[in-house]
C-alpha positions in Angstrom: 0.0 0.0 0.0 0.9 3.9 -0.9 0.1 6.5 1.3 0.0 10.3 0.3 0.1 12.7 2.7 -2.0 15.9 2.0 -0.8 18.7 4.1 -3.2 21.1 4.8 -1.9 23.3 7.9 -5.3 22.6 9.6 -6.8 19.4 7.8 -3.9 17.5 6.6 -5.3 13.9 5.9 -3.9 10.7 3.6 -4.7 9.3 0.7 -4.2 5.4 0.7 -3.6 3.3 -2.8 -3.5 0.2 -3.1 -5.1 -3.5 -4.1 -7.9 -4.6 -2.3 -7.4 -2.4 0.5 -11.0 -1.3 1.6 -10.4 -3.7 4.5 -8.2 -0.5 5.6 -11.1 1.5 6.5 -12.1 -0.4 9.6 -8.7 0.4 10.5 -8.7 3.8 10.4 -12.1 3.9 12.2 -11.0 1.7 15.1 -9.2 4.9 16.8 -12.6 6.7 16.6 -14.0 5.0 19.9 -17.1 7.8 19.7 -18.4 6.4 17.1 -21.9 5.0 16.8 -22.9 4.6 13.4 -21.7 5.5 9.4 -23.8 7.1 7.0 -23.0 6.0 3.1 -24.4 8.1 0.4 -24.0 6.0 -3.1 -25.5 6.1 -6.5 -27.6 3.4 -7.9 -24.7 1.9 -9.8 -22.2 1.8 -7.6 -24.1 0.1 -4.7 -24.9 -2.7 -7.0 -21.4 -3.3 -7.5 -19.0 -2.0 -4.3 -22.0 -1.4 -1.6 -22.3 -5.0 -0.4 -18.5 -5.2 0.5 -18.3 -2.1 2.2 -21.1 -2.8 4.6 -19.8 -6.5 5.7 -16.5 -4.6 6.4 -18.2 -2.4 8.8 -20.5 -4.3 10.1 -17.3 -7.2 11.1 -16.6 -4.1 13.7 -20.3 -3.7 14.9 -20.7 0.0 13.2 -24.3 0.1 12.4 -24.8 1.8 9.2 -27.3 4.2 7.0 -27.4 4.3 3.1 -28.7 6.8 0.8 -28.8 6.2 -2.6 -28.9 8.5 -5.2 -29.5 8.3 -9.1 -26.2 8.1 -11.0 -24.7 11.1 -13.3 -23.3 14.6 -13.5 -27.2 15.7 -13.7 -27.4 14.7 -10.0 -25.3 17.4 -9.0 -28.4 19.9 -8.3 -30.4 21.3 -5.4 -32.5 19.2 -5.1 -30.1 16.0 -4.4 -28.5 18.0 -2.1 -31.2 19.0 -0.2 -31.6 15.2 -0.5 -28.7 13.9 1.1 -28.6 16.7 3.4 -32.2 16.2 4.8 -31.3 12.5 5.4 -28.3 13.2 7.2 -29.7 15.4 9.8 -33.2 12.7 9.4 -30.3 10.3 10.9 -29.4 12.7 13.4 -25.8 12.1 12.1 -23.5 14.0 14.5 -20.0 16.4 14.1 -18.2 13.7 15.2 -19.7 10.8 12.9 -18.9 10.2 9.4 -19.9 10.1 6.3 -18.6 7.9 3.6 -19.1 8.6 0.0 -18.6 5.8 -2.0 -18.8 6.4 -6.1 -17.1 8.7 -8.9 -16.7 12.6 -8.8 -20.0 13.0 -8.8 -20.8 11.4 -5.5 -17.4 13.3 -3.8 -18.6 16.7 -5.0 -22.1 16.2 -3.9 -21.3 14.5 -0.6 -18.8 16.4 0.3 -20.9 19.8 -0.5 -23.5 18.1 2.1 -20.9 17.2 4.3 -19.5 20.7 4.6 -22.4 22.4 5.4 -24.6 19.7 8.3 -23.9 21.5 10.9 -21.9 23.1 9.6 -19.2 20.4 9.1 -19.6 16.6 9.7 -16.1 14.1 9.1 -16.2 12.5 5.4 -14.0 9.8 4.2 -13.9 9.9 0.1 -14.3 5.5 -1.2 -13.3 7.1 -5.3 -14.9 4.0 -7.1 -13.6 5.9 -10.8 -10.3 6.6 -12.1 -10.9 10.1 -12.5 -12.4 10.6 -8.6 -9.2 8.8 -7.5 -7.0 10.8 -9.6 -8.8 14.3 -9.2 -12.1 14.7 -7.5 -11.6 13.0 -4.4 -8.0 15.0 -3.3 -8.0 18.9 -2.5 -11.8 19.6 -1.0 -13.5 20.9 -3.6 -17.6 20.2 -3.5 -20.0 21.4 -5.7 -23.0 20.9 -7.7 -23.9 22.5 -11.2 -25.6 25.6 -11.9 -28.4 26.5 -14.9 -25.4 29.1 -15.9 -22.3 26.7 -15.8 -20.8 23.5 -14.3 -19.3 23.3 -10.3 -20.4 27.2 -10.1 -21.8 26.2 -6.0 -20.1 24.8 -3.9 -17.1 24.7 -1.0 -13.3 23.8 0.2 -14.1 20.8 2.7 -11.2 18.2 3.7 -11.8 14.7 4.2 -10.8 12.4 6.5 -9.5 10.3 4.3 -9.0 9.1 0.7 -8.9 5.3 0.0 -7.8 4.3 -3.7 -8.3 0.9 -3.9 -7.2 0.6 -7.8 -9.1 -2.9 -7.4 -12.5 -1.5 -7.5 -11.1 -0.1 -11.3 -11.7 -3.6 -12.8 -15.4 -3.2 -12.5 -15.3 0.1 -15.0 -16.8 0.1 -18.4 -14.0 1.3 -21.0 -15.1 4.5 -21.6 -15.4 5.5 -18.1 -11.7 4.0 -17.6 -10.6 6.3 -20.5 -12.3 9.1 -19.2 -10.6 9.2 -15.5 -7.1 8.4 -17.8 -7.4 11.8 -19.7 -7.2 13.7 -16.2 -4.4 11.4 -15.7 -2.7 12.8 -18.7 -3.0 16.6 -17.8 -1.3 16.1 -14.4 1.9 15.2 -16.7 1.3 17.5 -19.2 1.1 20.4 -16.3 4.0 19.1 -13.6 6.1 16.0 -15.4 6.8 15.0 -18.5 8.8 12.4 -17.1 5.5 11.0 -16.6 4.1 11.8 -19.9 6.9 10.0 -20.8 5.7 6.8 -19.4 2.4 7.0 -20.5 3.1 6.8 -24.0 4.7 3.4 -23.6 2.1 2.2 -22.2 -0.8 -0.4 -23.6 -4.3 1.7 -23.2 -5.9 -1.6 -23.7 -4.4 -3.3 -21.1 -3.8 -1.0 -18.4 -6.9 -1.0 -16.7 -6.0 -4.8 -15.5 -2.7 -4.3 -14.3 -2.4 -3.1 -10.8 1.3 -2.2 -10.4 0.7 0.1 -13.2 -3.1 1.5 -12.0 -1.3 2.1 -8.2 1.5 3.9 -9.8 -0.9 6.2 -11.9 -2.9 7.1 -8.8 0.0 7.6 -6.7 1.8 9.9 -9.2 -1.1 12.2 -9.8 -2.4 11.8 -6.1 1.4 13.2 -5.3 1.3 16.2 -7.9 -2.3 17.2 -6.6 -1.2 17.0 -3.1 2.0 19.3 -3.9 -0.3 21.8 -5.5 -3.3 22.2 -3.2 -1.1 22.2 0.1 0.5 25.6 -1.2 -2.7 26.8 -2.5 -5.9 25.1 -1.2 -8.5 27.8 -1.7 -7.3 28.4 -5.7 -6.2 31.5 -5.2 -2.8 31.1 -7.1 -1.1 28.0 -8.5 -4.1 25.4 -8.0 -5.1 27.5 -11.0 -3.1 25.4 -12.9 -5.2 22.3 -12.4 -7.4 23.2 -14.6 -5.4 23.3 -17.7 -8.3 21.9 -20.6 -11.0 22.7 -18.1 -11.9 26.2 -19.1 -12.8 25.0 -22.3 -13.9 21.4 -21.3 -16.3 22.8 -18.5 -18.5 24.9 -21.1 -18.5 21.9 -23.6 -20.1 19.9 -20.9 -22.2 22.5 -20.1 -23.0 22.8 -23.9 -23.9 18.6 -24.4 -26.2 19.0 -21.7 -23.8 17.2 -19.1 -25.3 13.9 -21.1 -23.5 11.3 -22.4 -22.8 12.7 -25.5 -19.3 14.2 -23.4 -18.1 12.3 -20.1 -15.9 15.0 -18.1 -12.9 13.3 -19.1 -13.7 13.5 -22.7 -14.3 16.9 -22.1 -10.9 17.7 -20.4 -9.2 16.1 -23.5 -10.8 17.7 -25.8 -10.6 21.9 -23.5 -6.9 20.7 -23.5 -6.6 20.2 -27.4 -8.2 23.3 -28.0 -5.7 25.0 -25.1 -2.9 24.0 -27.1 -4.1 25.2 -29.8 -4.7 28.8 -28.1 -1.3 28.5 -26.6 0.1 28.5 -29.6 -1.5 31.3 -31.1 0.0 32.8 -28.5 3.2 31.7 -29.5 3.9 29.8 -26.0 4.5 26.2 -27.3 6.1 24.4 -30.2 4.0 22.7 -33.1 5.9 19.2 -32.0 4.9 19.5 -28.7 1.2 20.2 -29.7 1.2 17.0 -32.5 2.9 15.0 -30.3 0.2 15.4 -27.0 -2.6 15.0 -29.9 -1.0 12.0 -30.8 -1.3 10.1 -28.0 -4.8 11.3 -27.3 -5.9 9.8 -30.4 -3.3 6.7 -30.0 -5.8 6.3 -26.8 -9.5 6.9 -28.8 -10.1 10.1 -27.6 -12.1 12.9 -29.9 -9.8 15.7 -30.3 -11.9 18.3 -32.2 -15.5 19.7 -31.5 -16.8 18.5 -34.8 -16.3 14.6 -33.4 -18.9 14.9 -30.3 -21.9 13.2 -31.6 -25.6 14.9 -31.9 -26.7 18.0 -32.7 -23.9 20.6 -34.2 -22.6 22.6 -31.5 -22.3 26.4 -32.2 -19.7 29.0 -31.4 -21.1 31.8 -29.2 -23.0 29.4 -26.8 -19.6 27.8 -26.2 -18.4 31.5 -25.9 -20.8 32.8 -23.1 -20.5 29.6 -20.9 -16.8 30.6 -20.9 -17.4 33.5 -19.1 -19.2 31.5 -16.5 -15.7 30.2 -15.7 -14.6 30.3 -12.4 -11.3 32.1 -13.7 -12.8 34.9 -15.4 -12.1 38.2 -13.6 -13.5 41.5 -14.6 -15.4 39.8 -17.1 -11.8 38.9 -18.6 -11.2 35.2 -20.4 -8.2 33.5 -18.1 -7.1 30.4 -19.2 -4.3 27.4 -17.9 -1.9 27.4 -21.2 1.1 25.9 -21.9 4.6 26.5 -22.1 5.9 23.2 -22.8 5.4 19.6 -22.2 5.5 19.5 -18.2 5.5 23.1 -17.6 1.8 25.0 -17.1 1.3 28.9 -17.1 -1.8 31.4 -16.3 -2.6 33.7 -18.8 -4.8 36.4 -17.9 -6.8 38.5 -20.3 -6.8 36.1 -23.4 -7.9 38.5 -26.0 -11.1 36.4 -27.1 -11.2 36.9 -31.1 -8.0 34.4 -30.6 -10.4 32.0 -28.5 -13.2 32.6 -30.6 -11.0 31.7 -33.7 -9.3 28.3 -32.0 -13.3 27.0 -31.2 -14.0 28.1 -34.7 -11.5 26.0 -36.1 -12.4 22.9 -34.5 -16.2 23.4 -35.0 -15.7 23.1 -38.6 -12.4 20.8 -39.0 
């Protein structure tokens, strides 16, 4: 097992990796002698799959527990699930000193951990990342949220966990698509911080990773560690954490633009903002063509859409993408910011993008 240490001057925590290590929550819960019961919020996927395991564990050291199951998708990211979830907590009479546990993909961490944050006015949460990208991203740094009519994670908080537990085993269960969608975060951490990592990405098999552990536990590890480093100097984004978003300024309003359906998973969506940030950071003359072709490459190498023309469904037109941008969370004095880059490995934050060069990169791959 890998640990990762996240620390927060008040809320450091760990993030433990590993194969077949949920066993290593009862452990981490035997020092808690307080506690009475655990609530579990899920989706209706997930528990079908990972629920069942999880409750024998904690019921093999007599914690009674509470589940609340929610419908699965980025849709459930609203006010009315969280009203949901929060409702049921205090229904449970769930106490400052209890926990929660949310056990599924991003969705479920940003939704769970909003609710979480805000029950009296902060209750413990321990994030069970069932998904690639919620290992890899969603689960480490504190950010909750849920979606707004005007833009994607535009409500929400900075709440620590407890605790992170990666168990890469749980990745087996993953349809491809999902797999691949979690992996395209994974390559933005190397394209911002490493290319030593980029580096061994490209040699690897696509189609096999997902069923090798060694490889899965080095991939969490190795983002877990460059998100760590990042939020520990910065944990409210008011400076480098910026950086993290590199493909999401553009990615975020695509989502937004599909309807958060199917049509675009998040990591899709990531893939393709970060195409489309190359692009824009070289019309800013910031990165070489070699570096560009080469990232696009191995995108495609892996079967991800690279160009706005590819998502399936209805057309998707220019200024609608345009005015969800300026929902971004980076815009300041109604001013386009973006995560760009410099090279492969090395991530910069350019304010004030002078948006006929925007308009002109979405343009391009609207109609290529």
């Amino acid at each position: 097992m890998k640990t990762v240490t996240v620390n927060i001057e008040k809320s450091p925590y760990d993030i433990l990796i590993g194969k077949d290590i949920l066993n290593q929550i009862s452990s981490y819960l035997q020092q808690f002698s307080r506690i009475q019961c655990i609530s579990i919020v899920t989706d209706d996927v997930v528990s079908k799959i990972h629920l069942e395991h999880l409750l024998v564990v904690l019921k093999e050291k007599n914690l009674k527990t509470n589940v609340c199951v929610v419908k699965a998708g980025e849709k459930t990211k609203n006010w009315s699930n969280l009203k949901k979830v929060t409702e049921w907590l205090l229904i449970n009479k769930v106490e400052r000193l209890d926990f929660v546990i949310g056990l599924g993909g991003g969705v479920i961490g940003d939704l769970v951990g909003f609710a979480a944050s805000i029950v009296r006015r902060g209750i413990r949460i321990i994030h069970i990342p069932t998904t690639l990208l919620s290992q890899v991203d969603s689960a480490i740094g504190g950010k909750t949220s849920i979606n707004s009519d005007q833009g994607k994670n535009l409500i929400g908080t900075f709440y620590q966990p407890s605790l992170v537990l990666s168990d890469v085993s749980v990745l087996r269960t993953l349809q491809n698509r999902d797999f691949l969608s979690g992996y395209g975060e994974v390559v933005k951490y190397s394209l911002i911080k490493d290319i030593g990592f980029f580096e061994w990405l490209e040699q690897q098999d696509i189609l096999t990773l997902q069923k090798k552990d060694e490889s899965l536990i080095h991939i969490v590890e190795t983002s877990s560690k460059i998100k760590s480093d990042i939020v520990t100097k910065d944990e409210k984004e008011l400076g480098i954490r910026a950086l993290l978003n590199f493909g999401h300024t553009f990615g975020h309003a695509l989502e937004a633009a599909t309807g958060y359906s199917d049509r675009l998973l998040h990591g899709e969506a990531v893939v393709l903002g970060s195409c489309l940030a190359l692009r824009l950071s070289r019309s800013l003359d910031l990165i070489n063509q070699e570096d560009i072709t080469r990232i696009e490459r191995h995108f495609i190498s892996c079967g991800f859409k690279t160009k706005i023309s590819q998502i399936p469904g209805e057309p998707l037109c220019l200024e609608p993408i345009m005015n969800l941008m300026y929902q971004d969370k980076k815009v300041t004095a109604n001013q386009l910011n973006f995560v760009l880059l410099a090279k492969i490995g090395e991530a910069i934050l350019m304010n004030n993008v002078n948006p006929e060069k925007v308009k002109r990169v979405i343009q391009d791959s609207l109609m290529s």
